[in-house]
N, C-alpha and C positions, 0 to 999 in steps of 0.2 A: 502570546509570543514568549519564547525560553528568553530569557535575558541572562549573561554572566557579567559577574563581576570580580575581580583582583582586589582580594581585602585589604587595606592599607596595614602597614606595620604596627600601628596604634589598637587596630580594631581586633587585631591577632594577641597582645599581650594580654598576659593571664589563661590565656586560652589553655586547654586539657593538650590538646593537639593543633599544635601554631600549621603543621602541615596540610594541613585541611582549610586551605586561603583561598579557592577560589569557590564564591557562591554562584547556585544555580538559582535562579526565581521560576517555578514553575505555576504558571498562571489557572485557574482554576474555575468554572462555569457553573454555581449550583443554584437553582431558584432563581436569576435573576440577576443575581450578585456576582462579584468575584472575588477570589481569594486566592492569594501569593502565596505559595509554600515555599520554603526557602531552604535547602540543602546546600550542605558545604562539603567539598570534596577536595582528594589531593589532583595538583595536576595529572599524577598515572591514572588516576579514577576518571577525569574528566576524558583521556585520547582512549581509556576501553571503552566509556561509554561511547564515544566518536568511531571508533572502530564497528562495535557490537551493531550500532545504528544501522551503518551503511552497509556492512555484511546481510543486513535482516531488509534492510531497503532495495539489495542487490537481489536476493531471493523472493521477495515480491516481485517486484519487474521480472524477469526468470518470467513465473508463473503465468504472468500477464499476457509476455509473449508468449507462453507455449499456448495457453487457450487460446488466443486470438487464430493463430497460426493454425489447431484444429477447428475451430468455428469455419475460417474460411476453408478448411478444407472439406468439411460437413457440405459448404456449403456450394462451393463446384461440385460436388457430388450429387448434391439434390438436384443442381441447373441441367448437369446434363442426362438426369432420370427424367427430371420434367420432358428435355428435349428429345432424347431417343423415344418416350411415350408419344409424343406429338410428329414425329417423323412418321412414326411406326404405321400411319395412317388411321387407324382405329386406337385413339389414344385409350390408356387404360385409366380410366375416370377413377379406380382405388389408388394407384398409383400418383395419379395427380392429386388426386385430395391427400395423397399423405405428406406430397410435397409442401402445397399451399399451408399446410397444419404444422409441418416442420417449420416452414418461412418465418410463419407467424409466432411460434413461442418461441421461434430465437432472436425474433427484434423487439 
């Protein structure tokens, strides 16, 4: 989990760049272990990152609906090729296998 933190005034003196006060902890998963990296940023660095985030969070979601939105619509397409074969009286057994084969590698 990202943790921040507001450096106190003490912890900023001497510093190169006192404008760079607030830390970011970004936690870390290797072998087993964990390790905290520890970045410091100015506040405008902190709301681009916050911005950049949700702009790139907003374009994933995007994406997610437009597939899902064509999957179902693949897949009303496939139900009623199945159905007009099986109306048709002498269903077309190519036809249906390519549905059931479609069904199948899309779930």
């Amino acid at each position: 989990m990202l943790t921040l933190r507001l450096l106190p005034e003490d912890e900023l003196a001497g510093v190169a760049d006192p404008e760079r006060c607030v830390e970011l902890a970004v936690p870390r998963r290797t072998e087993g272990t964990f390790a905290v990296r520890t970045l410091r940023l100015t506040p405008a660095d902190l709301v681009r990152l916050r911005t950049e985030t949700d702009l790139a969070l907003a374009d994933i979601r995007t994406e997610v609906v437009r597939a899902e939105a064509a999957w179902h619509q693949r897949l009303g397409k496939w139900h009623a090729d199945g159905r007009a074969a099986v109306e048709a009286g002498e269903p077309d057994t190519a036809l249906l296998s390519r549905v059931l084969e479609r069904l199948r590698t899309s779930l």
